[in-house]
Biopython code that builds the backbone (N, CA, C, O; Angstrom):
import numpy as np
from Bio.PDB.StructureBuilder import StructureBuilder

atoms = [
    (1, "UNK", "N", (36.585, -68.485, -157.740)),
    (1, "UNK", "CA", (37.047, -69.744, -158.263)),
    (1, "UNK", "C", (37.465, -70.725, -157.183)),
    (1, "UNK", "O", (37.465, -71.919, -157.483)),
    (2, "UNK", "N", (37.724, -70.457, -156.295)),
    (2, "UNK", "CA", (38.652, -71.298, -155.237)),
    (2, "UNK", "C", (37.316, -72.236, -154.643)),
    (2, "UNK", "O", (37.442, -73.430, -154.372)),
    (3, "UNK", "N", (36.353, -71.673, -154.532)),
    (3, "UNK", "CA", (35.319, -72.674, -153.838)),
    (3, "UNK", "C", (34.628, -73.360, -154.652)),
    (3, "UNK", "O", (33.753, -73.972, -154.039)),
    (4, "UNK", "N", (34.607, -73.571, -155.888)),
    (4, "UNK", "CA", (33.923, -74.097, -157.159)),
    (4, "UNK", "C", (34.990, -75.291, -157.462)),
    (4, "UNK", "O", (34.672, -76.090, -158.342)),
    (5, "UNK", "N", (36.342, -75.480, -156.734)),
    (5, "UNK", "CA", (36.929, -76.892, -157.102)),
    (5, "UNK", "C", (37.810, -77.121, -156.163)),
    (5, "UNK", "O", (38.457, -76.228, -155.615)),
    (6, "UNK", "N", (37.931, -78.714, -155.828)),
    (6, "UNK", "CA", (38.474, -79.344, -154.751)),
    (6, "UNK", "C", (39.837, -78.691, -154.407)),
    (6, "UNK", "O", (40.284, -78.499, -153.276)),
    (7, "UNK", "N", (40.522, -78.327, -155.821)),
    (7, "UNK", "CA", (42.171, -78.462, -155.650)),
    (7, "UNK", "C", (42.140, -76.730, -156.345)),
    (7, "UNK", "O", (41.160, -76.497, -157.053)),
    (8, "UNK", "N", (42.898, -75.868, -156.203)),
    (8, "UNK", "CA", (42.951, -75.213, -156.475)),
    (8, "UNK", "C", (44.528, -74.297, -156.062)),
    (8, "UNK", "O", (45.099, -74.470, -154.985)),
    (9, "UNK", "N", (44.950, -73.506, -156.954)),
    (9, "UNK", "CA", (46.688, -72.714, -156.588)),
    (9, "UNK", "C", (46.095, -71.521, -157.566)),
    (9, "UNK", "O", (45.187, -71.408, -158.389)),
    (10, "UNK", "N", (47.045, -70.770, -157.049)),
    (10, "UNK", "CA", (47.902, -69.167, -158.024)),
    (10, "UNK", "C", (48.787, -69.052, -158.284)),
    (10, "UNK", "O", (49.505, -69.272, -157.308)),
    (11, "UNK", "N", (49.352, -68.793, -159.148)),
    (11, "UNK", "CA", (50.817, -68.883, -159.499)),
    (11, "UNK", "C", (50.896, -67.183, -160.300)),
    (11, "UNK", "O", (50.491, -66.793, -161.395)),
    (12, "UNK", "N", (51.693, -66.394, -159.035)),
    (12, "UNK", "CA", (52.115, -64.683, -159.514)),
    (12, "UNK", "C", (52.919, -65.028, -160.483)),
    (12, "UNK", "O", (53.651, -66.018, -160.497)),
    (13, "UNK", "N", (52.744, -63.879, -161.655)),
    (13, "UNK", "CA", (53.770, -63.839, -162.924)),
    (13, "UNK", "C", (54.331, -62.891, -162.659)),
    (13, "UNK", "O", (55.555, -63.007, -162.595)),
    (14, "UNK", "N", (53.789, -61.667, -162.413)),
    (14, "UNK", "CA", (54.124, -60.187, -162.368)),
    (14, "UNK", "C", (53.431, -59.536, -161.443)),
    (14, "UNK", "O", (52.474, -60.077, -160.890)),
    (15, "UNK", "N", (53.815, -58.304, -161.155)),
    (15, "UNK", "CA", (52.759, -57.513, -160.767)),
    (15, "UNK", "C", (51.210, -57.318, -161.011)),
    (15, "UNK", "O", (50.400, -56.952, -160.159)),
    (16, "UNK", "N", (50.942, -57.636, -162.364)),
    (16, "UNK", "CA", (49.799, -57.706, -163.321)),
    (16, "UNK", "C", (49.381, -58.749, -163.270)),
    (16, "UNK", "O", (48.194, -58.784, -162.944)),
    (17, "UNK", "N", (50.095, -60.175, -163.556)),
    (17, "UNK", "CA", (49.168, -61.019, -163.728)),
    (17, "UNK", "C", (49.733, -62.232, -162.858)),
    (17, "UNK", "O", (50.685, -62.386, -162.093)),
    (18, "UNK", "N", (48.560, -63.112, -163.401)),
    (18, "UNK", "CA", (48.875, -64.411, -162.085)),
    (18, "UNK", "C", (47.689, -65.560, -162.966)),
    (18, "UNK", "O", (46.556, -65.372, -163.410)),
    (19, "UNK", "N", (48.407, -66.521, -162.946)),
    (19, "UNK", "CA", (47.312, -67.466, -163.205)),
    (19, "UNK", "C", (46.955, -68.604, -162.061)),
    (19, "UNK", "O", (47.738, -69.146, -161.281)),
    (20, "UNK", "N", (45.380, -68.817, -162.220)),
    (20, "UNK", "CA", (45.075, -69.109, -161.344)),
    (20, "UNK", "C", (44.475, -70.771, -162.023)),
    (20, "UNK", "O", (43.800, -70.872, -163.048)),
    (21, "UNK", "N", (44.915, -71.906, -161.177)),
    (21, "UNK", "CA", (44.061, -73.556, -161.410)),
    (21, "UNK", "C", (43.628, -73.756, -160.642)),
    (21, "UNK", "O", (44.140, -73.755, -159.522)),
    (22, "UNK", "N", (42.182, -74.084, -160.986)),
    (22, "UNK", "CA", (41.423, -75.006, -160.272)),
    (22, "UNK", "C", (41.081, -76.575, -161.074)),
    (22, "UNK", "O", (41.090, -76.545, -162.305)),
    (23, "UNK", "N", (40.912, -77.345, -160.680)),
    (23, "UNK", "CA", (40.436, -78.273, -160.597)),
    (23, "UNK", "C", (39.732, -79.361, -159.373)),
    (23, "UNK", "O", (39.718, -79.258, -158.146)),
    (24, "UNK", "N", (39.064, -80.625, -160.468)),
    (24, "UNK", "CA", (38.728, -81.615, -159.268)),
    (24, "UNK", "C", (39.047, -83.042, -160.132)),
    (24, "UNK", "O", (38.858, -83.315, -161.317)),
    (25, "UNK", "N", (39.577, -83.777, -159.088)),
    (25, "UNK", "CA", (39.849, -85.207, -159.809)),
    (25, "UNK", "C", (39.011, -86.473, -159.955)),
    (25, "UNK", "O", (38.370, -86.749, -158.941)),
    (26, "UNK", "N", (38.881, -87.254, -160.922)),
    (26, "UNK", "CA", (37.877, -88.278, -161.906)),
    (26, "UNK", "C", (39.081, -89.330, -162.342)),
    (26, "UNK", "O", (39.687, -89.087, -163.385)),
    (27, "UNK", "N", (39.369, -90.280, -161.705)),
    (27, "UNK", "CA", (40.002, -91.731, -162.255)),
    (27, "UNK", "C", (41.139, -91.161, -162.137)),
    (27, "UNK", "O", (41.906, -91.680, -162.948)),
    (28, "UNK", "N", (41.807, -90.096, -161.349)),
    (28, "UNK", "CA", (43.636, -89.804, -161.579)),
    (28, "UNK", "C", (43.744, -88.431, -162.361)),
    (28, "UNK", "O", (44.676, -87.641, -162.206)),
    (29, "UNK", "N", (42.483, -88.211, -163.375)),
    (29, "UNK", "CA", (42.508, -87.246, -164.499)),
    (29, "UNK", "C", (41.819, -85.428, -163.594)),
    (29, "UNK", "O", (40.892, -85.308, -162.793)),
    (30, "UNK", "N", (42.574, -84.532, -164.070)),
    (30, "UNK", "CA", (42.047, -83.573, -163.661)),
    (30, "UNK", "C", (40.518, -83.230, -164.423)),
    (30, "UNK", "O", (40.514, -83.336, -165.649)),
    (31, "UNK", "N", (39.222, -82.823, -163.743)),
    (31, "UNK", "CA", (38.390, -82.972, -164.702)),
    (31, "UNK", "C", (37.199, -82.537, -163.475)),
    (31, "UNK", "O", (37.178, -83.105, -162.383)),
    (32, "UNK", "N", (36.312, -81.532, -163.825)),
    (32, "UNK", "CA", (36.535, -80.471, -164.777)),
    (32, "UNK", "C", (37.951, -79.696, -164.473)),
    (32, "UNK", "O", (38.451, -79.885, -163.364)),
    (33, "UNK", "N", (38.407, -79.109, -165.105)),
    (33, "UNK", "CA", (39.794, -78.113, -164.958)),
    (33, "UNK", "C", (39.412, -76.370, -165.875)),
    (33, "UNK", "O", (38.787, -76.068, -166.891)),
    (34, "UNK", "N", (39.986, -75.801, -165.104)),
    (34, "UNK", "CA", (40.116, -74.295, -165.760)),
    (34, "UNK", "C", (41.267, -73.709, -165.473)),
    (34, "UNK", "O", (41.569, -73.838, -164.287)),
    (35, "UNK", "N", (42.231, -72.949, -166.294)),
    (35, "UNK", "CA", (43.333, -72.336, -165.932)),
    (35, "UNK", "C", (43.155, -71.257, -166.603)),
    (35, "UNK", "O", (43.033, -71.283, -167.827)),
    (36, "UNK", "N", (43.126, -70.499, -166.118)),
    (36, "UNK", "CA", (43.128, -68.809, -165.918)),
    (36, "UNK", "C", (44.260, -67.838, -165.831)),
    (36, "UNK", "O", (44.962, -67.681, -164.832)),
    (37, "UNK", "N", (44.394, -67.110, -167.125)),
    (37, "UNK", "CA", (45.180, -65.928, -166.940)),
    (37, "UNK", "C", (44.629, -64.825, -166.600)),
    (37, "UNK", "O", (43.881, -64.262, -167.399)),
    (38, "UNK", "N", (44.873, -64.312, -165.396)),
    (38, "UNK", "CA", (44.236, -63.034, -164.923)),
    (38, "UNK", "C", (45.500, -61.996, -164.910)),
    (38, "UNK", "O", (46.726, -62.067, -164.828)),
    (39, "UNK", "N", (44.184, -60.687, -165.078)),
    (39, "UNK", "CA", (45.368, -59.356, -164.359)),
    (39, "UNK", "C", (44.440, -58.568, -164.075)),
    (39, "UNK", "O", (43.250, -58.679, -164.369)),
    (40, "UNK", "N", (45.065, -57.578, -163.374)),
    (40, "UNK", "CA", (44.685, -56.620, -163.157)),
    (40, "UNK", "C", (44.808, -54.964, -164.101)),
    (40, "UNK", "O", (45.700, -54.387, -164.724)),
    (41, "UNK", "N", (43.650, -54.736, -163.824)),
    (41, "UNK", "CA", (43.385, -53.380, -164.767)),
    (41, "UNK", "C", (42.775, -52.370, -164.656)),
    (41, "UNK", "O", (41.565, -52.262, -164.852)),
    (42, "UNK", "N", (43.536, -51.482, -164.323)),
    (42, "UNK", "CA", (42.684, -50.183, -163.299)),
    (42, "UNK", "C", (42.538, -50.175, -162.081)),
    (42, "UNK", "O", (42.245, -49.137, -161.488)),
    (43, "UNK", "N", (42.748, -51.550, -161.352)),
    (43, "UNK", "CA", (42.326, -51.783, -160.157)),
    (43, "UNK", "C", (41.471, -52.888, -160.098)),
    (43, "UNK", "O", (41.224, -53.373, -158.994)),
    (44, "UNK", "N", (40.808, -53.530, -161.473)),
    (44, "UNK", "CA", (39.583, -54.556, -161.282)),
    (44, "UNK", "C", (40.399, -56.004, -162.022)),
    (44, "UNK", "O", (41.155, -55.760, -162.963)),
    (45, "UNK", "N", (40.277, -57.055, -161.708)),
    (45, "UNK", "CA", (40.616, -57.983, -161.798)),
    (45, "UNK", "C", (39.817, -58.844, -163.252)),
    (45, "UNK", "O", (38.603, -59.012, -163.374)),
    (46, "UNK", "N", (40.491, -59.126, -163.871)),
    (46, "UNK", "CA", (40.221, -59.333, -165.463)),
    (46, "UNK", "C", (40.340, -60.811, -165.927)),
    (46, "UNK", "O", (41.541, -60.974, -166.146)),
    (47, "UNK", "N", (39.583, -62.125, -166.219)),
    (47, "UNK", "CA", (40.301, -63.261, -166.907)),
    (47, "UNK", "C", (40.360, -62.907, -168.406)),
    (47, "UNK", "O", (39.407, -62.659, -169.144)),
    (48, "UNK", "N", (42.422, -62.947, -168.877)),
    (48, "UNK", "CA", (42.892, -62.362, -169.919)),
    (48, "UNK", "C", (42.628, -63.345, -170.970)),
    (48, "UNK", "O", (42.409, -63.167, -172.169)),
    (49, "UNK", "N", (42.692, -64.409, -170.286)),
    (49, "UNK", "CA", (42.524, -66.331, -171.411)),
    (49, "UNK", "C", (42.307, -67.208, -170.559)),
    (49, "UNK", "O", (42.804, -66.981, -169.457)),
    (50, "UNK", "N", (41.727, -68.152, -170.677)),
    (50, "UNK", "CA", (41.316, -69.400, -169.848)),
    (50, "UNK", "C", (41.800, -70.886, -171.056)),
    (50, "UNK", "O", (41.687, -70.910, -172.281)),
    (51, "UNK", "N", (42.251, -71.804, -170.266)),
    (51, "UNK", "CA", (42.174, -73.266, -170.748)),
    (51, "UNK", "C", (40.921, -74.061, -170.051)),
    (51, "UNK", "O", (40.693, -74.154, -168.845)),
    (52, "UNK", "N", (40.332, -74.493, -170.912)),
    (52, "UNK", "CA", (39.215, -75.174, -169.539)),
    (52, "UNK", "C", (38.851, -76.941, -170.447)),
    (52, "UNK", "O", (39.379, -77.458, -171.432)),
    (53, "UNK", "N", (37.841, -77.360, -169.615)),
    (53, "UNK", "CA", (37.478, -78.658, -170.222)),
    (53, "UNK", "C", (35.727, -78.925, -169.691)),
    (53, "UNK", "O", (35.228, -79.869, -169.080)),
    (54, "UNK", "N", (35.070, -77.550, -170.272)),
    (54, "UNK", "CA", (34.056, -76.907, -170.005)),
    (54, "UNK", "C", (32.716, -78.251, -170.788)),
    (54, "UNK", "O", (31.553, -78.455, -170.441)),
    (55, "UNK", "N", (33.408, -78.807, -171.716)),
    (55, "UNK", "CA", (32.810, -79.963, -172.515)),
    (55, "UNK", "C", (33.406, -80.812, -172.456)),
    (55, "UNK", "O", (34.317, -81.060, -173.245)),
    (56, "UNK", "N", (32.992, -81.685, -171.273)),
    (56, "UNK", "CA", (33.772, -83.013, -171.027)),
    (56, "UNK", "C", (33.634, -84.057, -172.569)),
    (56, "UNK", "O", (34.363, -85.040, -172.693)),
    (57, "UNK", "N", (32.656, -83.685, -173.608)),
    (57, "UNK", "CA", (32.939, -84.626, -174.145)),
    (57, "UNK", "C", (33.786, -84.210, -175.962)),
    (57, "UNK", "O", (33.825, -84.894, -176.984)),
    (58, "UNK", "N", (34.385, -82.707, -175.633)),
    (58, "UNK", "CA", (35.308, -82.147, -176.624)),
    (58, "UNK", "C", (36.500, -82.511, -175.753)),
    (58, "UNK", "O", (36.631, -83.017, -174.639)),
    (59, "UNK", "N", (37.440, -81.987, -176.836)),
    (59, "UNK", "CA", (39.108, -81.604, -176.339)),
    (59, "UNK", "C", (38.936, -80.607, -175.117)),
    (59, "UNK", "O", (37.918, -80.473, -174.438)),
    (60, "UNK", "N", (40.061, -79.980, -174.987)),
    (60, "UNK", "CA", (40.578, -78.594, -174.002)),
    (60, "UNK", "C", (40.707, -77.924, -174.874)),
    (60, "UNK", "O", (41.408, -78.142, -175.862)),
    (61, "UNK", "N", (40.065, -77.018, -174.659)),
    (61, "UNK", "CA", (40.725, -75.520, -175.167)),
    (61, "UNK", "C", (40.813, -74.660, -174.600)),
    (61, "UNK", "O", (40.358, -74.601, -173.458)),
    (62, "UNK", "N", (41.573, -73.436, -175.317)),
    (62, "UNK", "CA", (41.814, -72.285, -174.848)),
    (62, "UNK", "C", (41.236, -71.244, -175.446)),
    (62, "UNK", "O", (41.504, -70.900, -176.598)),
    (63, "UNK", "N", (39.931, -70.351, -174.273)),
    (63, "UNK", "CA", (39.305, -69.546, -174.685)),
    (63, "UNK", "C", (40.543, -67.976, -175.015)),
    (63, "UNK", "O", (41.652, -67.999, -174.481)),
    (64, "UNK", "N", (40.171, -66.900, -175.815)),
    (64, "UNK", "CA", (40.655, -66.391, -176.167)),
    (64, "UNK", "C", (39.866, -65.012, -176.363)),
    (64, "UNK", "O", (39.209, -64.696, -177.355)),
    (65, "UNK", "N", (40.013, -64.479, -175.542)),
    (65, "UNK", "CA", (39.344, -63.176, -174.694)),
    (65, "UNK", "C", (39.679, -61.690, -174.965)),
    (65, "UNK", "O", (40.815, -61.375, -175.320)),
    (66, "UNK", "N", (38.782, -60.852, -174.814)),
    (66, "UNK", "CA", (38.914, -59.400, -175.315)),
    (66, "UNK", "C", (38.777, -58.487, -173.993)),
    (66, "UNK", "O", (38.232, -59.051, -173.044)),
    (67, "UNK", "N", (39.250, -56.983, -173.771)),
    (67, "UNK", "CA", (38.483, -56.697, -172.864)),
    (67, "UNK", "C", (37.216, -55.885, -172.828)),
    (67, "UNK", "O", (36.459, -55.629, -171.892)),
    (68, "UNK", "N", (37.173, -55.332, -174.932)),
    (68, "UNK", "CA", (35.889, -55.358, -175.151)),
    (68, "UNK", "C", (34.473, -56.254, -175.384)),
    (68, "UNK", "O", (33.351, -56.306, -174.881)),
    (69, "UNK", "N", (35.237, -56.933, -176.474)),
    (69, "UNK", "CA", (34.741, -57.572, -177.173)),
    (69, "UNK", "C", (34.274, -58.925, -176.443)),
    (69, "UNK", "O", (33.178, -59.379, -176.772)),
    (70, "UNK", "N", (35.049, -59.611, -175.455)),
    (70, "UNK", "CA", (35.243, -60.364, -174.858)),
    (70, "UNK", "C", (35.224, -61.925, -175.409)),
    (70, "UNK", "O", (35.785, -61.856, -176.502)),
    (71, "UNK", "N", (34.937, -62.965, -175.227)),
    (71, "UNK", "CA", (34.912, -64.061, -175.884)),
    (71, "UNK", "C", (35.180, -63.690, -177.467)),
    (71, "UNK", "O", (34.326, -63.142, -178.165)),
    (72, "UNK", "N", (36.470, -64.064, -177.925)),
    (72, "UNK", "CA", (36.682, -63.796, -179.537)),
    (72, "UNK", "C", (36.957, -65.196, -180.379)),
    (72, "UNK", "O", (36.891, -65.345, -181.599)),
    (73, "UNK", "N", (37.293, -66.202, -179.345)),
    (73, "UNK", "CA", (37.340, -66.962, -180.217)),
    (73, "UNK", "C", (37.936, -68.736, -179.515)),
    (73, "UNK", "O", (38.092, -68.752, -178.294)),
    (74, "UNK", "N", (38.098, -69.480, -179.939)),
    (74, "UNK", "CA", (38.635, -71.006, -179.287)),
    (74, "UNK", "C", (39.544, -71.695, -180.042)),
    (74, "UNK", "O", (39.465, -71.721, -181.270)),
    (75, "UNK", "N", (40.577, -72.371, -179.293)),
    (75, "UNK", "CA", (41.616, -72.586, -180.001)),
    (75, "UNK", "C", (41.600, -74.310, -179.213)),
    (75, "UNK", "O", (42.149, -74.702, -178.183)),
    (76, "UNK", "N", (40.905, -74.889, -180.011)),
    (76, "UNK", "CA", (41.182, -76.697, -179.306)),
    (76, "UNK", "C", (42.479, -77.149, -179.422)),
    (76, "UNK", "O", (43.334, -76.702, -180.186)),
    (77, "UNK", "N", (42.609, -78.193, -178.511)),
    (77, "UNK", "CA", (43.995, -78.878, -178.534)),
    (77, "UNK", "C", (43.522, -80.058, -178.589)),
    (77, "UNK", "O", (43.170, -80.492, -177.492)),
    (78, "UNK", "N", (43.355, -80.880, -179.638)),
    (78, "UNK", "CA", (42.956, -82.420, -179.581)),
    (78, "UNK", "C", (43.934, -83.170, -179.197)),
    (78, "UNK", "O", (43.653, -84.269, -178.719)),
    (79, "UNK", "N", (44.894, -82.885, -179.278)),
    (79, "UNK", "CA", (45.854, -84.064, -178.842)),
    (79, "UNK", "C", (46.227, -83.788, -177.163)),
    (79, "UNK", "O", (47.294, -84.172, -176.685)),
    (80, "UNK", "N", (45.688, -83.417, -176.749)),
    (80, "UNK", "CA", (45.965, -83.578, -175.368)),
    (80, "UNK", "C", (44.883, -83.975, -174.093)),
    (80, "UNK", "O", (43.719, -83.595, -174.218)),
    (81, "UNK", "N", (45.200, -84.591, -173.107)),
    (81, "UNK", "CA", (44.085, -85.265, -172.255)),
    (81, "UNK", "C", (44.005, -83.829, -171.065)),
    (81, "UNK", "O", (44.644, -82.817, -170.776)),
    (82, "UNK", "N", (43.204, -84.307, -170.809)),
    (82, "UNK", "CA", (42.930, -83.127, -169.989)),
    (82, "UNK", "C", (43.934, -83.176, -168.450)),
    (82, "UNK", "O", (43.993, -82.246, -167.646)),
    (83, "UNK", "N", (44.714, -84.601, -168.314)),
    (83, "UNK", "CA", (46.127, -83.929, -167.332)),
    (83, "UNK", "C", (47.325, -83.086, -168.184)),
    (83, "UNK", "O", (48.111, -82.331, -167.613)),
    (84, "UNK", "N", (47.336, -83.317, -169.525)),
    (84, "UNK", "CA", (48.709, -82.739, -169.957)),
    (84, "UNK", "C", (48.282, -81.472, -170.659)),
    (84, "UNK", "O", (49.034, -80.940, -171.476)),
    (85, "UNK", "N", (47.037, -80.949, -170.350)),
    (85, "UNK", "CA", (46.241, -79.658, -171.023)),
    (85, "UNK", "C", (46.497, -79.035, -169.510)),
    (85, "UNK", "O", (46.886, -77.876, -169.652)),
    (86, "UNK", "N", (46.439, -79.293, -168.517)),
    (86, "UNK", "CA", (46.653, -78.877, -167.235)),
    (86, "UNK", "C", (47.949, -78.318, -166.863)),
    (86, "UNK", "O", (48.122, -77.499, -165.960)),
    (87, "UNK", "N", (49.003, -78.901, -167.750)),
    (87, "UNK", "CA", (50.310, -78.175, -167.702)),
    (87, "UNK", "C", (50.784, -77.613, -168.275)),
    (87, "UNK", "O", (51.784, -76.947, -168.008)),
    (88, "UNK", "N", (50.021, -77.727, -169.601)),
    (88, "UNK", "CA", (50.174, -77.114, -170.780)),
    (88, "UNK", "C", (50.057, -75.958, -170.763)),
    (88, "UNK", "O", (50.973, -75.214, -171.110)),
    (89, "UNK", "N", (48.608, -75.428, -170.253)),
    (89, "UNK", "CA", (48.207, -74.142, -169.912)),
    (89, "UNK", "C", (49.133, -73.542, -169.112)),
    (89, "UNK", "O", (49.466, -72.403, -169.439)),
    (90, "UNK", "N", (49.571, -73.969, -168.261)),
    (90, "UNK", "CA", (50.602, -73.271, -167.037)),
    (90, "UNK", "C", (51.717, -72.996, -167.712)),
    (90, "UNK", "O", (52.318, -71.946, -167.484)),
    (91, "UNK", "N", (52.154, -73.883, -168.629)),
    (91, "UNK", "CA", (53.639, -73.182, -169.486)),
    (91, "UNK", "C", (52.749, -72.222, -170.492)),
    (91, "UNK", "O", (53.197, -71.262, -171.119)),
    (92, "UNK", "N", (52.140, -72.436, -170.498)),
    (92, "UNK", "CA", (51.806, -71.588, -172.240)),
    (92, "UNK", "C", (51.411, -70.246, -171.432)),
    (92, "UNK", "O", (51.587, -69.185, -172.031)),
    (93, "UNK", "N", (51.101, -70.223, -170.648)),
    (93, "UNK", "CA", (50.781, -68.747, -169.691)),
    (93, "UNK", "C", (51.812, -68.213, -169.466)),
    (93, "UNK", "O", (52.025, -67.032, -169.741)),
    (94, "UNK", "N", (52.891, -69.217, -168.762)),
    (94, "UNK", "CA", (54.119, -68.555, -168.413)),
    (94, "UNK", "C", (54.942, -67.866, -169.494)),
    (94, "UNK", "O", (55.418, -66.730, -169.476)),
    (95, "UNK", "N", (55.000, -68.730, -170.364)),
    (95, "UNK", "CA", (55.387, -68.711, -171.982)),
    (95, "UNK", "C", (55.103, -67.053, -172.780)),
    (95, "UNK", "O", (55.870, -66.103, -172.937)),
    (96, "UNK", "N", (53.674, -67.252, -173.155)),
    (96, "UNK", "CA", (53.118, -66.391, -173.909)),
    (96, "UNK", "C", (51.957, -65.455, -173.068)),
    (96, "UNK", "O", (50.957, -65.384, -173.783)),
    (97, "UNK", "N", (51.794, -64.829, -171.984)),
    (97, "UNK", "CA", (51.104, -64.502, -170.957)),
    (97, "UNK", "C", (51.101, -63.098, -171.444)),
    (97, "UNK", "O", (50.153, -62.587, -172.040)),
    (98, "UNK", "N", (52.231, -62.499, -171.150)),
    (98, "UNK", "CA", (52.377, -60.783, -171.754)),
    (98, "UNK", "C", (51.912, -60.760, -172.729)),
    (98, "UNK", "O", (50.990, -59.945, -172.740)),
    (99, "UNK", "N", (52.128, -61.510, -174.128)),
    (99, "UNK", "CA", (51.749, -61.515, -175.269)),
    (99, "UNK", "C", (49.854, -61.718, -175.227)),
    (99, "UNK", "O", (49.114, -60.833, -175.657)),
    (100, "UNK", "N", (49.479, -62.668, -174.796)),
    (100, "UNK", "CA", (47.723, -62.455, -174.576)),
    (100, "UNK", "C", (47.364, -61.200, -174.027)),
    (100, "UNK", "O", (46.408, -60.631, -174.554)),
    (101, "UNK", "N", (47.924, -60.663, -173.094)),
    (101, "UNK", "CA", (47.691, -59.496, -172.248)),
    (101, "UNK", "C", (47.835, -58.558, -173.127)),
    (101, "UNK", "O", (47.182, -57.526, -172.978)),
    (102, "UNK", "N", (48.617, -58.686, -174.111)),
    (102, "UNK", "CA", (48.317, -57.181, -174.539)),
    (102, "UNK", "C", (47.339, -57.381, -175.853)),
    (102, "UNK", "O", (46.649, -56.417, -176.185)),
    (103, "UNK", "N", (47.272, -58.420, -176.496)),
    (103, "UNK", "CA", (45.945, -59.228, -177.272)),
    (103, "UNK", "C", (44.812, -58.366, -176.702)),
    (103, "UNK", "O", (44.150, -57.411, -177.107)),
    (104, "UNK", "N", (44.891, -59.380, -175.187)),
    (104, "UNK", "CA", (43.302, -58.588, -174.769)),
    (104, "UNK", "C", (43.210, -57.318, -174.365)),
    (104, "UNK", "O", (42.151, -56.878, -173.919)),
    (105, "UNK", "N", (43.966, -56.812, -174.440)),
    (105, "UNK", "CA", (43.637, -55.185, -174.233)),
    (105, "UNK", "C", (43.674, -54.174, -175.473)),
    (105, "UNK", "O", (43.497, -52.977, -175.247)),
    (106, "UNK", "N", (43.853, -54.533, -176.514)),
    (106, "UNK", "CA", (43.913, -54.578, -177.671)),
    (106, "UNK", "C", (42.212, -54.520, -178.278)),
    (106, "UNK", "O", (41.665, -53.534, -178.773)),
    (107, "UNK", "N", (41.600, -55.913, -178.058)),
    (107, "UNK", "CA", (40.842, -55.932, -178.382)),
    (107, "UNK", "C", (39.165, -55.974, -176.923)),
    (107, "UNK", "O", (38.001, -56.003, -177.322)),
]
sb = StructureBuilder()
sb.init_structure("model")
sb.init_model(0)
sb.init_chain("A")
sb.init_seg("    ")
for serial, (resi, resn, name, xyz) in enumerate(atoms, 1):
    if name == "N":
        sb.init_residue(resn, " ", resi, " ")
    sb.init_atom(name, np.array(xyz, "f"), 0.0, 1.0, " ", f" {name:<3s}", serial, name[0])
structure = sb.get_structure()
């Protein structure tokens, strides 16, 4: 991820997980953007949920991930631009992070 966008951080949660942003900037606006909840599992490195803006011409959403099943499902956020989906994701990781993590291992 780090070489696929201009701006990019990690931010450790735990031992397990860490989310990771990238982005690149368009008029002030982050765009494209992806924020990534990762962990680790077994030893191999896992994205648990992503926020992205993969369709510049939808909302942001947040993909919602299995570690079988994988892609299970999308959760749009229309009311948000893709800078305040950028922070959004970072609290909502910090927020509810354990809780996805055990979602995706679950399923």
């Amino acid at each position: 991820m780090p070489n696929a966008y201009q701006n990019y951080f990690s931010l450790p949660l735990d031992e397990d997980l860490a989310i990771e942003v990238g982005y690149d900037m368009c008029h002030g606006r982050p765009m494209p953007f992806v924020v990534r909840l990762m962990a680790q599992v077994a030893g191999k490195k896992f994205c648990v949920s992503r926020f992205d803006s993969a369709h510049p011409d939808e909302p942001p959403h947040r993909d919602v991930l299995g570690l079988r099943e994988g892609l299970r499902g999308k959760i749009s956020h229309p009311k948000l631009d893709y800078r305040d989906a950028v922070s959004y994701a970072v609290l909502d990781f910090k927020k509810h992070g354990q809780t996805y993590f055990k979602d995706f291992l679950r399923h």
